[in-house]
ROZATI-665288 format. One line per field, with one value per residue (C-alpha): residue in one letter; residue number from 0; z, y, x. Coordinates in pm, whole numbers, plus 50000, padded with zeros to 5 digits. Last residue first. Layout:
BEGIN
residu <- [A	...]
num <- [NUM	...]
zz <- [Z	...]
yy <- [Y	...]
xx <- [X	...]
This chain:
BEGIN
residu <- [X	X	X	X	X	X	X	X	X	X	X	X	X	X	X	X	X	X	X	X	X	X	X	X	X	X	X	X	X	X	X	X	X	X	X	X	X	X	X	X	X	X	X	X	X	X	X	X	X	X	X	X	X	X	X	X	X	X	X	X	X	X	X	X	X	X	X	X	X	X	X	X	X	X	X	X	X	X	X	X	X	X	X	X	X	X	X	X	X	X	X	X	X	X	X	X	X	X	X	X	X	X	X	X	X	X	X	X	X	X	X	X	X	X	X	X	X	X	X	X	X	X	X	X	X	X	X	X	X	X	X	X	X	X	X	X	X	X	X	X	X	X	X	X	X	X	X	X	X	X	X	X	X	X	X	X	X	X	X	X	X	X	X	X	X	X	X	X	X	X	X	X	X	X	X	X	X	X	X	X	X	X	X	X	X	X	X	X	X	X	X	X	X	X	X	X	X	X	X	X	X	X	X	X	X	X	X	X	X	X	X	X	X	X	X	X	X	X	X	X	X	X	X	X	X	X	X	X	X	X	X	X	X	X	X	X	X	X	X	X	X	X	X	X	X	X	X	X	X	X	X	X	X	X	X	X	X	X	X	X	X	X	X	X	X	X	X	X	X	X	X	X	X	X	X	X	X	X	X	X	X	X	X	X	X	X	X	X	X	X	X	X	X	X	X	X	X	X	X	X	X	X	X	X	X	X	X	X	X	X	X	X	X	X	X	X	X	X]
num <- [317	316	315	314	313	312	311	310	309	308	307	306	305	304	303	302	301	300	299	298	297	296	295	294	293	292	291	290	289	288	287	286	285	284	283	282	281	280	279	278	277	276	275	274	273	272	271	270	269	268	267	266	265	264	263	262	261	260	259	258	257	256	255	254	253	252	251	250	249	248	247	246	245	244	243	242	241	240	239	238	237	236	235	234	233	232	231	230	229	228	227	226	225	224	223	222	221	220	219	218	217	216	215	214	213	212	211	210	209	208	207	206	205	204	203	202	201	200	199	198	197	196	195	194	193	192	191	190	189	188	187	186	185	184	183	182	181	180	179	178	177	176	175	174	173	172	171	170	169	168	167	166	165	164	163	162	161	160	159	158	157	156	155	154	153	152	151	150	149	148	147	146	145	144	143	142	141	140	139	138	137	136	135	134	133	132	131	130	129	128	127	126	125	124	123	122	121	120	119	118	117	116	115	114	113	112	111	110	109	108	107	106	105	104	103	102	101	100	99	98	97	96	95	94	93	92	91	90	89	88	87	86	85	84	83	82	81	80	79	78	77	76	75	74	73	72	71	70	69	68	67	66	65	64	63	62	61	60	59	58	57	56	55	54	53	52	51	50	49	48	47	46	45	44	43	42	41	40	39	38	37	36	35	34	33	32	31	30	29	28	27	26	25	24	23	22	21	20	19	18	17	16	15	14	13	12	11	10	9	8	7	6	5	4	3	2	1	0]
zz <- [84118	84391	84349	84216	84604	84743	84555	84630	85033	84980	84853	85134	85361	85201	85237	85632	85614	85577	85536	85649	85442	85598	85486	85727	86050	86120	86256	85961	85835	86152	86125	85806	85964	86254	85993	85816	86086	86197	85861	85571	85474	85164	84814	84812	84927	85266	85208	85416	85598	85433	85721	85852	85993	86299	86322	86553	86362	86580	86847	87090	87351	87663	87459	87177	87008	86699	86529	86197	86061	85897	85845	85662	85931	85890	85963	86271	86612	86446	86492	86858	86964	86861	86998	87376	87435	87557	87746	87951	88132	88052	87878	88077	88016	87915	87783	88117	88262	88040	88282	88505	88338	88314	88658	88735	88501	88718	89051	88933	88832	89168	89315	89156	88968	89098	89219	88899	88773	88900	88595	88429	88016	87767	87479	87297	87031	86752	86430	86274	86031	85934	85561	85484	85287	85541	85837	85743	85703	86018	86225	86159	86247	86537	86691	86697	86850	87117	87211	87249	87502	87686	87678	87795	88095	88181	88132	88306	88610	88370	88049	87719	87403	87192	87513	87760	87509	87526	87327	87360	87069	86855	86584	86329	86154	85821	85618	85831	85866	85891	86159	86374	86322	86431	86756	86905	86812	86940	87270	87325	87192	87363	87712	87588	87543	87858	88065	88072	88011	88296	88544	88436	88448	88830	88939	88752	88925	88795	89064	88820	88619	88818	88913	88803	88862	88643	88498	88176	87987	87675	87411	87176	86942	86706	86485	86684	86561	86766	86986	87346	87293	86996	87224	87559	87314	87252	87654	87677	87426	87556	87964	87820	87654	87951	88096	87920	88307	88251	88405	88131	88124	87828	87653	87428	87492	87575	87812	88161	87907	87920	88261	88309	88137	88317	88650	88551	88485	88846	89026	88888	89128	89130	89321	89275	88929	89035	88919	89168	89016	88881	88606	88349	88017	87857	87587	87395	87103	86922	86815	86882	87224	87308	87129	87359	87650	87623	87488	87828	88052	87878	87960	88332	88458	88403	88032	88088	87762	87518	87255	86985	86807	86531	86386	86428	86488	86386	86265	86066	86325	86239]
yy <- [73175	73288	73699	73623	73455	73768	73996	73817	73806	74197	74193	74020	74257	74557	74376	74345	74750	74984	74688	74818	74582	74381	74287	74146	74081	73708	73472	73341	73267	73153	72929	72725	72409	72460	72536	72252	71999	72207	72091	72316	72319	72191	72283	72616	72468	72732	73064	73214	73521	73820	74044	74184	74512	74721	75057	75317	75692	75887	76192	76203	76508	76234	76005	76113	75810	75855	75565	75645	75571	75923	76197	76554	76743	77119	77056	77002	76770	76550	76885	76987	76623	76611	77014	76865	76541	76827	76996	76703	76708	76451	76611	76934	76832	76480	76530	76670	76283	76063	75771	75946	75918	75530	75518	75686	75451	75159	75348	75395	75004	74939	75157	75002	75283	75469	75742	75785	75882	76238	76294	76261	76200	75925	75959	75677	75819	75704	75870	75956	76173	76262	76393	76231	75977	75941	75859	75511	75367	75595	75521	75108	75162	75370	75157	74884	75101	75193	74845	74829	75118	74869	74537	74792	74903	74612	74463	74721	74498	74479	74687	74616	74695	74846	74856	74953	75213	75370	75528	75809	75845	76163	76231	76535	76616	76770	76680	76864	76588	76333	76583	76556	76178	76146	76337	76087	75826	75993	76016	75670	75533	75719	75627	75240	75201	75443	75478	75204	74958	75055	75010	74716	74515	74671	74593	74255	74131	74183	74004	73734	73987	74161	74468	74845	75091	75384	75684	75793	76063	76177	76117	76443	76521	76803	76992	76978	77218	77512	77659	77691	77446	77209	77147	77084	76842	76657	76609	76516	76257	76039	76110	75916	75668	75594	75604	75916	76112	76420	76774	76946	77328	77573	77771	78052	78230	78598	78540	78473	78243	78011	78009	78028	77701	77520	77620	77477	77194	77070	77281	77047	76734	76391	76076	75804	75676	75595	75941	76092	76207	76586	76451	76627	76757	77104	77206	77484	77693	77665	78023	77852	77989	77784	77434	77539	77537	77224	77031	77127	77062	76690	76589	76679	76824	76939	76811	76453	76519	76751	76801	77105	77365	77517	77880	77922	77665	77719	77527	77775	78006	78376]
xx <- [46434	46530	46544	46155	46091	46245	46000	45685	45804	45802	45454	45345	45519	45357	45004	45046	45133	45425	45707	46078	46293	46609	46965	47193	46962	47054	46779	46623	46956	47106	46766	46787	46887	46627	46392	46439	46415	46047	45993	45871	45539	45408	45416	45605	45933	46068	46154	46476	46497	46609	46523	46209	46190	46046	46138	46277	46385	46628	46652	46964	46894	46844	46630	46362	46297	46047	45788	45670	45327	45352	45586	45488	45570	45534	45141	45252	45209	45532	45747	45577	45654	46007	46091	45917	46265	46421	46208	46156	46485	46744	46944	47063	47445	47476	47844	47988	47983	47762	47892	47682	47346	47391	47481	47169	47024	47180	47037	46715	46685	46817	46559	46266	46069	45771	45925	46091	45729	45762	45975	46363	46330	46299	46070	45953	45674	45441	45339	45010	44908	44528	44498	44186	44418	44624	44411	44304	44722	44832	44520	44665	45067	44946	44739	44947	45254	44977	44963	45363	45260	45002	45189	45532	45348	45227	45542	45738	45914	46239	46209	46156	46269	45944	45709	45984	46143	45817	45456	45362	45117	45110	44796	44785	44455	44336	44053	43815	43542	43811	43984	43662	43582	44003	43907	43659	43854	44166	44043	43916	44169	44492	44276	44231	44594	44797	44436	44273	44554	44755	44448	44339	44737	44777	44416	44415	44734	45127	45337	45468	45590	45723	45577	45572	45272	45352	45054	44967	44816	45022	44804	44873	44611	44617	44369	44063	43784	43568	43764	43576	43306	43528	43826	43563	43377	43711	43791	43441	43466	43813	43602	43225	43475	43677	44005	44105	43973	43827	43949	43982	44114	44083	44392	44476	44795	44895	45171	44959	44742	44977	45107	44715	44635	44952	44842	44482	44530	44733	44479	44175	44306	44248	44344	44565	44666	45055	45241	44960	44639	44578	44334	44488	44390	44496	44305	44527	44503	44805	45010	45370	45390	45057	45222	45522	45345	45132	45432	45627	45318	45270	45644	45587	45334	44908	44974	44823	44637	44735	44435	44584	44379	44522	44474	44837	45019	45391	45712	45867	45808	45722]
């Protein structure tokens, strides 16, 4: 048996007709998951629909023994987040895992970036991951068990050029994450965020100069990057934080060309202005190398967390 197994667990993936969301879809099955594989069978931009793209990945999975049902529904709205539940809980009966991989590219500058663009990439990469996981988390509160993965990106914690769409909506997830995390936990309901890198059909979308620098990029890995940059290798990360072997949550994950590592945001030392009234904008530019430096930071779990950690530097001073 696999340490890291899912048997008797029924696992959401959506966007799982290719790409990254295919690879967690299979290996979830070969694991012992029950499988609801969502895709809309669009293009890499949001164009059009197809059911064919679904259901090849449900019978490669059930050609080897699996369990697996097709959805069709689009995340993009509430009516689509639900149905894609209610098809986990008609053919399998709870909802153990949620992965909210559905997405699509349509980069700009950011001057260039109109409503169509900026609607359609929040629909279905923030409002998508809500809508589904709302309708799963009231499952997995009823159950007391529940594991939650976001894909997040690089381009929404770091940026990326002509990705700020794309990086508003995925930095949005990273929101949504850090707050399901703190009301999931104590109905047993983790959370934790991803930023996976890996080659897909969304290259196509990309600027060719900016394919052409990561291609250098890949390059100047020479022998060392091997197979890396395939989507199976950034799937072991995601099946780990889908299980009940995982044990993280509110954490955010980079899987990146075979390299996996913990992202956070901190705050450092900073400096703490007189208590009475405000400090000067004078001040703080006197102050600010200090504000600015990272030397010693703190990881806070919550808006409280940081307040308390802001208590304990002002008792170090004084």
């Amino acid at each position: 048996m696999n340490a890291v197994d899912f048997k008797d667990r029924v696992a959401i993936v959506t966007g799982a007709g290719g790409g990254l969301g295919r690879t967690y879809a299979l290996e979830l099955a070969s694991r012992g998951a029950a499988v609801v594989v969502n895709d809309l069978g669009g293009s890499f931009d949001g164009q059009g629909s197809s059911q064919r793209m679904a259901d090849q990945v449900v019978e490669e999975i059930r050609s080897t023994g699996g369990r697996a049902a097709a959805n069709y529904d689009s995340v993009a709205t509430r009516a689509g987040g639900q149905a894609i539940v209610q098809t986990a809980l008609d053919h399998f009966g709870r909802v153990d895992v949620v992965i909210n991989n559905a997405g699509h590219l349509r980069n700009a500058l950011f001057e260039d970036i109109d409503d169509a663009i900026l609607d359609s990439i929040i629909d279905v990469h923030l409002k998508g991951a809500i809508y589904v996981t709302q309708a799963a988390y009231k499952v997995m509160k009823q159950q007391g068990y529940g594991r939650v993965v976001f894909a997040s990106s690089a381009a929404g914690a770091f940026g990326n050029p002509q990705q700020a769409a794309y990086a508003a909506a995925k930095a949005g997830l990273l929101g949504v994450m850090n707050v399901l995390s703190l009301e999931g936990r104590e109905h047993g309901v983790l959370c934790n965020a991803l930023l996976p890198t890996a080659n897909s059909r969304m290259a196509a979308a990309m600027d060719p100069r900016q394919l052409e620098a990561f291609g250098a990029q890949y390059a100047a890995f020479g022998e060392q990057l091997g197979n890396a940059y395939l989507p199976e290798f950034v799937t072991p990360l995601v099946v780990y934080l889908a299980s009940e072997a995982c044990s993280s949550t509110h954490g955010i994950y980079s899987a990146s060309v075979g390299h996996y590592a913990r992202a956070f945001l901190a705050v450092n030392q900073g400096w703490t202005g007189p208590r009475q009234a405000p400090a000067s904008a004078d001040e703080l530019a006197r102050h600010f190398q200090q504000i600015h430096e990272v030397g010693d930071y703190s990881i806070p779990e919550s808006l409280s967390d940081e307040f308390a950690i802001i208590q304990r530097n002002l008792g170090k001073q004084h």
